[in-house]
PDB file with one MODEL, atoms N, CA, C and O in Angstrom:
MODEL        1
ATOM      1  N   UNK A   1      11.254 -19.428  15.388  1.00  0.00           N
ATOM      2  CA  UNK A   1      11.181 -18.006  15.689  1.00  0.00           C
ATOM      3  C   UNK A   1      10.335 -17.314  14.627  1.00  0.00           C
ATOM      4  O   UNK A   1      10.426 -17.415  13.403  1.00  0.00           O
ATOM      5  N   UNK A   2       9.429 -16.533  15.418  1.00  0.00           N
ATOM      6  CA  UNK A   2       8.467 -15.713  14.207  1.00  0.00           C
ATOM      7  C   UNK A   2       9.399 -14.773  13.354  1.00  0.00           C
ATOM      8  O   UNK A   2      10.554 -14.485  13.668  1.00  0.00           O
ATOM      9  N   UNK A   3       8.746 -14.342  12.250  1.00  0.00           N
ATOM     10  CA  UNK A   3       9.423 -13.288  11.741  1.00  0.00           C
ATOM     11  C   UNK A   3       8.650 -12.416  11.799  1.00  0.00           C
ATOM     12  O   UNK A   3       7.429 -12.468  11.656  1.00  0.00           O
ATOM     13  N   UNK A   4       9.623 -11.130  12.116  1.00  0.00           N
ATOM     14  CA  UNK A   4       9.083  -9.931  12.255  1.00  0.00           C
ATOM     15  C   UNK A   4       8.025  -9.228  10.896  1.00  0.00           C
ATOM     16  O   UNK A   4       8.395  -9.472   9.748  1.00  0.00           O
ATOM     17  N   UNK A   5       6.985  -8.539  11.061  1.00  0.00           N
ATOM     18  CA  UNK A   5       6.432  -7.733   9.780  1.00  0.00           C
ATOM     19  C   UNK A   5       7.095  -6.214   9.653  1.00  0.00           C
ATOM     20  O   UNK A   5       7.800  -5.549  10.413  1.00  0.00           O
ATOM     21  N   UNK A   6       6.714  -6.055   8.757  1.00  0.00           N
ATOM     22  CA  UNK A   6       7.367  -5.071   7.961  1.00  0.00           C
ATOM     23  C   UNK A   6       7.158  -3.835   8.857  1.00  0.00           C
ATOM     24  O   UNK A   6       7.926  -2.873   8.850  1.00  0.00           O
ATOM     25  N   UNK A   7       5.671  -3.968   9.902  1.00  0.00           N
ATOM     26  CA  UNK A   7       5.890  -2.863  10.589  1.00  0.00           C
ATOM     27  C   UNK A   7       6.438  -2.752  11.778  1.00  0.00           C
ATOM     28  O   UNK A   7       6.251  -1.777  12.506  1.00  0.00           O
ATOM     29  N   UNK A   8       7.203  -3.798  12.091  1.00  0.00           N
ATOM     30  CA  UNK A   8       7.874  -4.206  13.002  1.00  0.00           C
ATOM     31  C   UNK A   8       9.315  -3.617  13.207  1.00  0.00           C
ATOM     32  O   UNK A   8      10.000  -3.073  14.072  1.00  0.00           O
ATOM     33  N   UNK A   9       9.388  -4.161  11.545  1.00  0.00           N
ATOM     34  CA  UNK A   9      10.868  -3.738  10.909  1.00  0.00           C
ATOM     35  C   UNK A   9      10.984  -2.233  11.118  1.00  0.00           C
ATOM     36  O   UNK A   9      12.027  -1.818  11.623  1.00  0.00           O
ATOM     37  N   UNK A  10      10.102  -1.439  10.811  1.00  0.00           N
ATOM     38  CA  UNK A  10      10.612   0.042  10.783  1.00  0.00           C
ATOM     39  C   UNK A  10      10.263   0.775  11.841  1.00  0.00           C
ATOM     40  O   UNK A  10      10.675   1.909  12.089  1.00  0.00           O
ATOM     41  N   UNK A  11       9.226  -0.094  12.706  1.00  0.00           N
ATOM     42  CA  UNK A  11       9.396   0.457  14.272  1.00  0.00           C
ATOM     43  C   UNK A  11      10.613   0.440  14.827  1.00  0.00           C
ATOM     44  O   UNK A  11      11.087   1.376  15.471  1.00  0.00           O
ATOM     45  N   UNK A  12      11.389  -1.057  14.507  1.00  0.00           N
ATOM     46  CA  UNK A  12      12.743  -1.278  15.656  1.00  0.00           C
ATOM     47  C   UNK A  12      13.733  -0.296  14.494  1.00  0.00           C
ATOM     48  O   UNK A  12      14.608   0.380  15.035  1.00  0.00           O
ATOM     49  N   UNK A  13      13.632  -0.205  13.058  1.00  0.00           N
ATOM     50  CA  UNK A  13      14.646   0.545  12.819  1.00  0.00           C
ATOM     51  C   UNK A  13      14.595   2.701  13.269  1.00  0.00           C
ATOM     52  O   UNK A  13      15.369   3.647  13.411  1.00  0.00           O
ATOM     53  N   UNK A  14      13.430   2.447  13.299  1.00  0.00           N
ATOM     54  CA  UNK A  14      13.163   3.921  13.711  1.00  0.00           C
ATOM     55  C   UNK A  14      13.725   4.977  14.910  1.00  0.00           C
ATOM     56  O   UNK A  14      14.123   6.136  15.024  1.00  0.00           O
ATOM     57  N   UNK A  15      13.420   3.471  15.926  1.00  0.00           N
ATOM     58  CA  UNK A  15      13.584   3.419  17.493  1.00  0.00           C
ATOM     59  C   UNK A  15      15.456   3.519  17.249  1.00  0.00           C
ATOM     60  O   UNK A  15      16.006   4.579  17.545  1.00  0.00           O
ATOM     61  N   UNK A  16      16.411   2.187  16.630  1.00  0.00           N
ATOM     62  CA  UNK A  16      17.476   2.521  16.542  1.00  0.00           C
ATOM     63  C   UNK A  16      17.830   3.663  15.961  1.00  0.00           C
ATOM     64  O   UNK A  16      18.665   4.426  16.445  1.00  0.00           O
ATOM     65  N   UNK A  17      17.447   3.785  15.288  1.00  0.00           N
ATOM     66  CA  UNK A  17      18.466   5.462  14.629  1.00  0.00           C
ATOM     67  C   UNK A  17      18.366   6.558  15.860  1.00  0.00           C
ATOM     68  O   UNK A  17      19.198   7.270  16.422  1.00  0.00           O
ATOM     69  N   UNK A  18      16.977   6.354  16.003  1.00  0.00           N
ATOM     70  CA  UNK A  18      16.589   7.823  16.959  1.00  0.00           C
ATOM     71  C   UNK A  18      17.696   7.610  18.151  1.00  0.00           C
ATOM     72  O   UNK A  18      18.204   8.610  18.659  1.00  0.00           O
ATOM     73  N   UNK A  19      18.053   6.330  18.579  1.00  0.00           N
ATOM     74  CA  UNK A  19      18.855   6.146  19.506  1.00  0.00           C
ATOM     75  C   UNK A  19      20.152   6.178  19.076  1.00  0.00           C
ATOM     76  O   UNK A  19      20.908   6.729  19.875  1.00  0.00           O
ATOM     77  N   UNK A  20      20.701   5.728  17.983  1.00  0.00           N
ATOM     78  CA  UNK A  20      22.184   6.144  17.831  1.00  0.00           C
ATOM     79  C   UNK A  20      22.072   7.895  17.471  1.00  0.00           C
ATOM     80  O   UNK A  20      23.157   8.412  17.734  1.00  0.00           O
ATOM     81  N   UNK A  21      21.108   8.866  16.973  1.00  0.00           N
ATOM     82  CA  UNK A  21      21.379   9.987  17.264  1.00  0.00           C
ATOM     83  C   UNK A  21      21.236  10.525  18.529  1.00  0.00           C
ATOM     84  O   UNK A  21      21.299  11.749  18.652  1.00  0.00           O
ATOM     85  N   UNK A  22      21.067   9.863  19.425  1.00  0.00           N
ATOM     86  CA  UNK A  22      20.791   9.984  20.852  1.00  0.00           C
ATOM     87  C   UNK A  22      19.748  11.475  20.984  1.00  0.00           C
ATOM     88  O   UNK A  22      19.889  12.590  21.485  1.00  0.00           O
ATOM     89  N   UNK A  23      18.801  10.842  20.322  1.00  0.00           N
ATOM     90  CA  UNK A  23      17.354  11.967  20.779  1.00  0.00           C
ATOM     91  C   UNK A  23      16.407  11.065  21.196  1.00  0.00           C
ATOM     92  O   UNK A  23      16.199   9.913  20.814  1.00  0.00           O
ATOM     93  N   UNK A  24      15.637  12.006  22.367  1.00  0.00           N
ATOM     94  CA  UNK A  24      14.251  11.612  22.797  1.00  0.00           C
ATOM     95  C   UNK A  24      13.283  11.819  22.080  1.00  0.00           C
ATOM     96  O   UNK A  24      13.203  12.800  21.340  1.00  0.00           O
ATOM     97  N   UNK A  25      12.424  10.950  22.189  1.00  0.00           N
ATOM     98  CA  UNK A  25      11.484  10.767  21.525  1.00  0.00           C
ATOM     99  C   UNK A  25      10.501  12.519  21.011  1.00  0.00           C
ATOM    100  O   UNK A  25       9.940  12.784  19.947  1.00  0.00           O
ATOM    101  N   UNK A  26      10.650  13.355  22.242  1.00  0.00           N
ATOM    102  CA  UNK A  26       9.949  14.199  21.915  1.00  0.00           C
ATOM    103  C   UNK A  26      10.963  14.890  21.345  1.00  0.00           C
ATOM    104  O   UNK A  26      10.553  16.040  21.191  1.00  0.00           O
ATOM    105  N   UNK A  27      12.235  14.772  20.894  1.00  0.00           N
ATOM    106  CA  UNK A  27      13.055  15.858  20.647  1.00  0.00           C
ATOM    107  C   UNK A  27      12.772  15.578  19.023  1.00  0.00           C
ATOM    108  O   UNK A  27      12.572  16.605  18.375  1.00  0.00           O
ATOM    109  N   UNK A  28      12.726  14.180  18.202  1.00  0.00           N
ATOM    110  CA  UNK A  28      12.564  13.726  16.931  1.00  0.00           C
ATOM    111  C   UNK A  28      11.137  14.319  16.979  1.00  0.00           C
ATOM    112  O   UNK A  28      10.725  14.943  16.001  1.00  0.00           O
ATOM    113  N   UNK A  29      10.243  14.123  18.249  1.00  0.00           N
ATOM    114  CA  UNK A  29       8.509  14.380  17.184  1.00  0.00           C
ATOM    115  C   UNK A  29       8.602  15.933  16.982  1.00  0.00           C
ATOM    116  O   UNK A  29       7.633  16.426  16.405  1.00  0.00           O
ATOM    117  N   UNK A  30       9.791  16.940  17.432  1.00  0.00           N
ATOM    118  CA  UNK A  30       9.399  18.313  17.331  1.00  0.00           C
ATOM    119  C   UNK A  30      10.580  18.593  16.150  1.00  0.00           C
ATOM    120  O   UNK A  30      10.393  19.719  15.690  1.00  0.00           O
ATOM    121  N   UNK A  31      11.667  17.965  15.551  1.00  0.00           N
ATOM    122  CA  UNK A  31      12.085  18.197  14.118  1.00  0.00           C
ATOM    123  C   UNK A  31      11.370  17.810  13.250  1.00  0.00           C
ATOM    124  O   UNK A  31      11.571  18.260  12.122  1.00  0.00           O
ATOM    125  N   UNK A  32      10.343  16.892  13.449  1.00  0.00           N
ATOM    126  CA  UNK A  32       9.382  15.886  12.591  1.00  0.00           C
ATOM    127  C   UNK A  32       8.357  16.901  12.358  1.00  0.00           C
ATOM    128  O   UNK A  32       7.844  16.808  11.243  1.00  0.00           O
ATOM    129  N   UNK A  33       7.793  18.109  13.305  1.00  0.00           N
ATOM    130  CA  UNK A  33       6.671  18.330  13.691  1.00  0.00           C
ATOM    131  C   UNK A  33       5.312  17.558  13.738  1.00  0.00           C
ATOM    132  O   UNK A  33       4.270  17.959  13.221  1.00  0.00           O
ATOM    133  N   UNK A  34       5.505  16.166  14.568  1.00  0.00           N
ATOM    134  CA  UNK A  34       4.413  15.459  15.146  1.00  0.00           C
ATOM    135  C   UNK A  34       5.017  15.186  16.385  1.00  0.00           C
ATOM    136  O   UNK A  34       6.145  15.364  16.845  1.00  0.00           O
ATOM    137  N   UNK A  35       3.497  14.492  16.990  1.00  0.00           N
ATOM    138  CA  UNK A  35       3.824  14.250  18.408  1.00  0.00           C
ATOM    139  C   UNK A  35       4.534  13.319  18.883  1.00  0.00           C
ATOM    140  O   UNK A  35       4.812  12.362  18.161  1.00  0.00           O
ATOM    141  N   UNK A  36       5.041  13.395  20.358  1.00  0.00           N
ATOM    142  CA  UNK A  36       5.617  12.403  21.032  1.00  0.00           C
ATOM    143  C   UNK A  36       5.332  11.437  21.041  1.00  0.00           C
ATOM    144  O   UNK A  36       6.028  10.452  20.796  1.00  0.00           O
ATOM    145  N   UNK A  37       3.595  11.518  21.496  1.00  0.00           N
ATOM    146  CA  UNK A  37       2.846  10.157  21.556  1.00  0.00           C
ATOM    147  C   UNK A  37       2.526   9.583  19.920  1.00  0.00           C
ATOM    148  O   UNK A  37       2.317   8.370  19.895  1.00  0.00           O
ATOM    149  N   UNK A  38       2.483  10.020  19.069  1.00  0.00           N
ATOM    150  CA  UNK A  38       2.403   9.482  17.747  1.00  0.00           C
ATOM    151  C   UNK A  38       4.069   8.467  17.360  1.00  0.00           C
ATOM    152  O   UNK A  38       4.242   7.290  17.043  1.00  0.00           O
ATOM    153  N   UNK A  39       5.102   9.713  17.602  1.00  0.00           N
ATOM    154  CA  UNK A  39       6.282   8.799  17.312  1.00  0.00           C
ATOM    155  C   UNK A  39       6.599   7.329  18.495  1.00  0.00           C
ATOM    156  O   UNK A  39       7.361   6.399  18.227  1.00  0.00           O
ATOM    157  N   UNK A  40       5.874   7.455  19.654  1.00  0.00           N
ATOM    158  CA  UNK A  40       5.810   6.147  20.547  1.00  0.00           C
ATOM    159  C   UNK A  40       4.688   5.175  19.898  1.00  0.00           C
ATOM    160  O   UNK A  40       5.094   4.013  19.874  1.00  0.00           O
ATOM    161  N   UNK A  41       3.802   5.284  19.535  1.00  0.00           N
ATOM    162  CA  UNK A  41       3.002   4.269  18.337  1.00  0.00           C
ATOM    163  C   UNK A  41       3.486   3.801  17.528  1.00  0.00           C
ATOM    164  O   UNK A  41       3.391   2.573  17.515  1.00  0.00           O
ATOM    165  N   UNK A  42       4.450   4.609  16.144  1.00  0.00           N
ATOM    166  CA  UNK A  42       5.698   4.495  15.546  1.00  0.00           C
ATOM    167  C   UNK A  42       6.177   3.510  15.736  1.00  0.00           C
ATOM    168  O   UNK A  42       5.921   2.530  15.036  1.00  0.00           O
ATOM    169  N   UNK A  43       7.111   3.479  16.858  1.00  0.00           N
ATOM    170  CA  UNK A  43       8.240   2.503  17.335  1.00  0.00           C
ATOM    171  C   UNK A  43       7.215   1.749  18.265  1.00  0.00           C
ATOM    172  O   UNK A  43       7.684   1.856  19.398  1.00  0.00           O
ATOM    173  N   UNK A  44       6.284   1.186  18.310  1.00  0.00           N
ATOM    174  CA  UNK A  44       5.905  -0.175  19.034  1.00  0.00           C
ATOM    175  C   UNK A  44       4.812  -0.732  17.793  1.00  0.00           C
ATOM    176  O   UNK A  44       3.838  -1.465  17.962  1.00  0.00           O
ATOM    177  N   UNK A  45       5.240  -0.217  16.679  1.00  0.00           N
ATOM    178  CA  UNK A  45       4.607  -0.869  15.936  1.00  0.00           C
ATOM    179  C   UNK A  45       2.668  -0.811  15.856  1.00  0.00           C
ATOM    180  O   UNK A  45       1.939  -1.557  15.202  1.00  0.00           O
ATOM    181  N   UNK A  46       2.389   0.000  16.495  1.00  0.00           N
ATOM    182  CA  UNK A  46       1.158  -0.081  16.571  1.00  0.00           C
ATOM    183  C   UNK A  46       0.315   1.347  16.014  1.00  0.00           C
ATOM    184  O   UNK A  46      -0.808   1.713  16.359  1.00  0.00           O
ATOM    185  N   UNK A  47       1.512   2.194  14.773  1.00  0.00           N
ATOM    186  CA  UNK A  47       0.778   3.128  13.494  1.00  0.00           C
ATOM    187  C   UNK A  47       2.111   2.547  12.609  1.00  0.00           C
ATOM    188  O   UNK A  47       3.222   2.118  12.920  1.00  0.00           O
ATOM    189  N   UNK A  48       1.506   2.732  11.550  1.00  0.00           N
ATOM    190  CA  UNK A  48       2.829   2.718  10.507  1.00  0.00           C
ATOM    191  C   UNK A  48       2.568   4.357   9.914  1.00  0.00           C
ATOM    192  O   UNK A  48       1.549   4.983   9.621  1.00  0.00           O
ATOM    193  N   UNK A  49       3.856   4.645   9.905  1.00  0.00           N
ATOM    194  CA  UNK A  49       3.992   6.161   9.265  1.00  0.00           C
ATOM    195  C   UNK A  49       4.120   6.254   7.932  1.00  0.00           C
ATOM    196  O   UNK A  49       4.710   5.514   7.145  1.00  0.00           O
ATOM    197  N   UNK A  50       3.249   7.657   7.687  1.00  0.00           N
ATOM    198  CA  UNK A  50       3.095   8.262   6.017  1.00  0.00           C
ATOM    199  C   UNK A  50       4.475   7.778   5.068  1.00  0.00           C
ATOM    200  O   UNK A  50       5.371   7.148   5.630  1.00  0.00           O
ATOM    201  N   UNK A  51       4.536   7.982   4.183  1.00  0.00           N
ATOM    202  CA  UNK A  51       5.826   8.300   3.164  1.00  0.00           C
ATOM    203  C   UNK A  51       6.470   9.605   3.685  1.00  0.00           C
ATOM    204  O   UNK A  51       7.561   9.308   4.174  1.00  0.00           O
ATOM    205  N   UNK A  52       6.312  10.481   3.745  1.00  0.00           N
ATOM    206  CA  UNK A  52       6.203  11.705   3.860  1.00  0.00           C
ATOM    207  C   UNK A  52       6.584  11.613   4.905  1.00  0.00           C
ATOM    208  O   UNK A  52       7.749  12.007   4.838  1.00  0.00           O
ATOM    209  N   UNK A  53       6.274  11.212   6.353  1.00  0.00           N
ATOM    210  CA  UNK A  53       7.215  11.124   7.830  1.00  0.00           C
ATOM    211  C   UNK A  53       8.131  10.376   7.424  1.00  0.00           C
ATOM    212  O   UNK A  53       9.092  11.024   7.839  1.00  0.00           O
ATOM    213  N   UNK A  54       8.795   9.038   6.662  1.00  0.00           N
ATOM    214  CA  UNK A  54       9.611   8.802   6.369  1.00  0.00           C
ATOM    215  C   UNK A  54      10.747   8.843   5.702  1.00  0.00           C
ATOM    216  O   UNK A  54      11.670   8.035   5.811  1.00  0.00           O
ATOM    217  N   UNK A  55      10.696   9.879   4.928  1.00  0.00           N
ATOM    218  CA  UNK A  55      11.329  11.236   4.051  1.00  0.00           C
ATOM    219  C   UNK A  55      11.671  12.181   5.008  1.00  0.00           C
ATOM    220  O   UNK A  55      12.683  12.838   4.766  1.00  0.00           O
ATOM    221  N   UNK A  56      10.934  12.459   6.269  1.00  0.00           N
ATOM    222  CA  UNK A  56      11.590  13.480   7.130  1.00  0.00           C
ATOM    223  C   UNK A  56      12.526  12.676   8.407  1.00  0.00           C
ATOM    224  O   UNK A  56      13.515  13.265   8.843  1.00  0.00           O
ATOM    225  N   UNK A  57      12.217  11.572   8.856  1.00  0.00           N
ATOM    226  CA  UNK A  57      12.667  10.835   9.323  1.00  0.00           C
ATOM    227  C   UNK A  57      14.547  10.378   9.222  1.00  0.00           C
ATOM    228  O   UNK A  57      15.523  10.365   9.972  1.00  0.00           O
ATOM    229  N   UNK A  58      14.201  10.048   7.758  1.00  0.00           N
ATOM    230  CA  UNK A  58      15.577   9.431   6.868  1.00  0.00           C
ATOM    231  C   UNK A  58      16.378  10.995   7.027  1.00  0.00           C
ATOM    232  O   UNK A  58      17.406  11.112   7.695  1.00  0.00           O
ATOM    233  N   UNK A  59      15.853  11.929   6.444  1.00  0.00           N
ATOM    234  CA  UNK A  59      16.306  13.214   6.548  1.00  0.00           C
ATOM    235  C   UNK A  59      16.821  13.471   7.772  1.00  0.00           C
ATOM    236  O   UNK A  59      18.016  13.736   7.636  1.00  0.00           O
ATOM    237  N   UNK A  60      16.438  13.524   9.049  1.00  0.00           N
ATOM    238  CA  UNK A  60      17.005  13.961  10.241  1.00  0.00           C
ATOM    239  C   UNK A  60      18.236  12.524  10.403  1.00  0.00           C
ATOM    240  O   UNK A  60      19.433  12.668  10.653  1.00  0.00           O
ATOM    241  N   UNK A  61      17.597  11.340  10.203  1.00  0.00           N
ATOM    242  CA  UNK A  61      18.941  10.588  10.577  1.00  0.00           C
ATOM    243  C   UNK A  61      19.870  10.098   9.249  1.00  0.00           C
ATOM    244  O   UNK A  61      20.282   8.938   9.269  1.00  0.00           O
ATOM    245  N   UNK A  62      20.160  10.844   8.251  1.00  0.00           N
ATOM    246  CA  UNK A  62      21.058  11.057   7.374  1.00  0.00           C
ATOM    247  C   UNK A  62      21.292   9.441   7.063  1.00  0.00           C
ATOM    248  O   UNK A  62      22.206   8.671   7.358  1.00  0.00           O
ATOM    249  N   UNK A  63      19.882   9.260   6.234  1.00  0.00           N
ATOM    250  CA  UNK A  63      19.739   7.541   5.898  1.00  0.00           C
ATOM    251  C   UNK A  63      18.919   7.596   4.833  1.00  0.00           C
ATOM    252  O   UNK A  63      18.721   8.738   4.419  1.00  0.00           O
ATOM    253  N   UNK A  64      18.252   6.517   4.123  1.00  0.00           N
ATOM    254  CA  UNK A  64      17.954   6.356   3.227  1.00  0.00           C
ATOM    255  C   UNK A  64      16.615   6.214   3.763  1.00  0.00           C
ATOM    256  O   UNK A  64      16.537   5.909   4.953  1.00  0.00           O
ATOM    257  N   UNK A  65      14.990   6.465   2.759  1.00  0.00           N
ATOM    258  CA  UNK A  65      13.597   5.500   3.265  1.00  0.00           C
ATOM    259  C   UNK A  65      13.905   4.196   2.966  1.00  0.00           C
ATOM    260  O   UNK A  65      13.239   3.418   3.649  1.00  0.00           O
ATOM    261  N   UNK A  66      14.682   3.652   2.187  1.00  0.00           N
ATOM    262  CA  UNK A  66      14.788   2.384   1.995  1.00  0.00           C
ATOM    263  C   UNK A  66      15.719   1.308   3.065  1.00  0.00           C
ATOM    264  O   UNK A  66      15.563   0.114   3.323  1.00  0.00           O
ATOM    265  N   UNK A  67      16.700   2.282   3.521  1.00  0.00           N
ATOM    266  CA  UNK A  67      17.318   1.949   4.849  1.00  0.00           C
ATOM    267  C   UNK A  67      16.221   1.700   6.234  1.00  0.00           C
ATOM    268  O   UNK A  67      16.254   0.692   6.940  1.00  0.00           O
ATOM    269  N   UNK A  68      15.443   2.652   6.386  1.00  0.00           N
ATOM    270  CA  UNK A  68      13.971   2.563   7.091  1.00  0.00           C
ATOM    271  C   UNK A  68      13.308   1.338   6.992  1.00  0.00           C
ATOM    272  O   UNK A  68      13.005   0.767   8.040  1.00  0.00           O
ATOM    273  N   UNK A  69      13.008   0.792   5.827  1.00  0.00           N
ATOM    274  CA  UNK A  69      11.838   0.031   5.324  1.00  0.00           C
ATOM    275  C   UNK A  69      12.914  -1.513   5.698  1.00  0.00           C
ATOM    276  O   UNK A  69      12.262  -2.531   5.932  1.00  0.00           O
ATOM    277  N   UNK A  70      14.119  -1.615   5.732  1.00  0.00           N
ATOM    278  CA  UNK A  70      14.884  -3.031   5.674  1.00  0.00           C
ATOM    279  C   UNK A  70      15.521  -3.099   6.760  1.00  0.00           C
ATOM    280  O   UNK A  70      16.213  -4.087   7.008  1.00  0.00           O
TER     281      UNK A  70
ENDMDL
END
C-alpha cells in the first residue's frame, strides 16, 4: 500500500474536520474568506494551502496546525 504525501494528509484531514463540523464546503470557504472552488482543490489534494489558511482553518475547527499537518 502506497503511502499517502503530506498533501494528501491535510487534504483528507481538512475534508474530515470540515465534516465532523458538518459545514459545506462553501460555508468553510466564506469563514475562511476564500473560495469554494479553492477549498475543493484543498481537499483533493491538488493546492496545498498557505500557513495563514491553516491558522484560520485550525481556528474555525478548534484544532491545532499541527493537528492539520498529521
Amino acid at each position: 500500500m502506497e503511502e499517502k504525501t503530506v498533501q494528501e494528509k491535510i487534504a483528507l484531514n481538512i475534508r474530515l474536520y470540515r465534516i465532523r463540523k458538518g459545514l459545506k464546503q462553501e460555508q468553510l470557504a466564506e469563514l475562511i474568506d476564500m473560495s469554494q472552488q479553492h477549498i475543493s482543490l484543498i481537499e483533493k489534494a491538488e493546492a496545498l494551502p498557505k500557513i495563514t489558511t491553516l491558522m484560520k482553518l485550525a481556528e474555525v475547527f478548534g484544532t491545532t496546525v499541527d493537528d492539520l499537518l498529521h
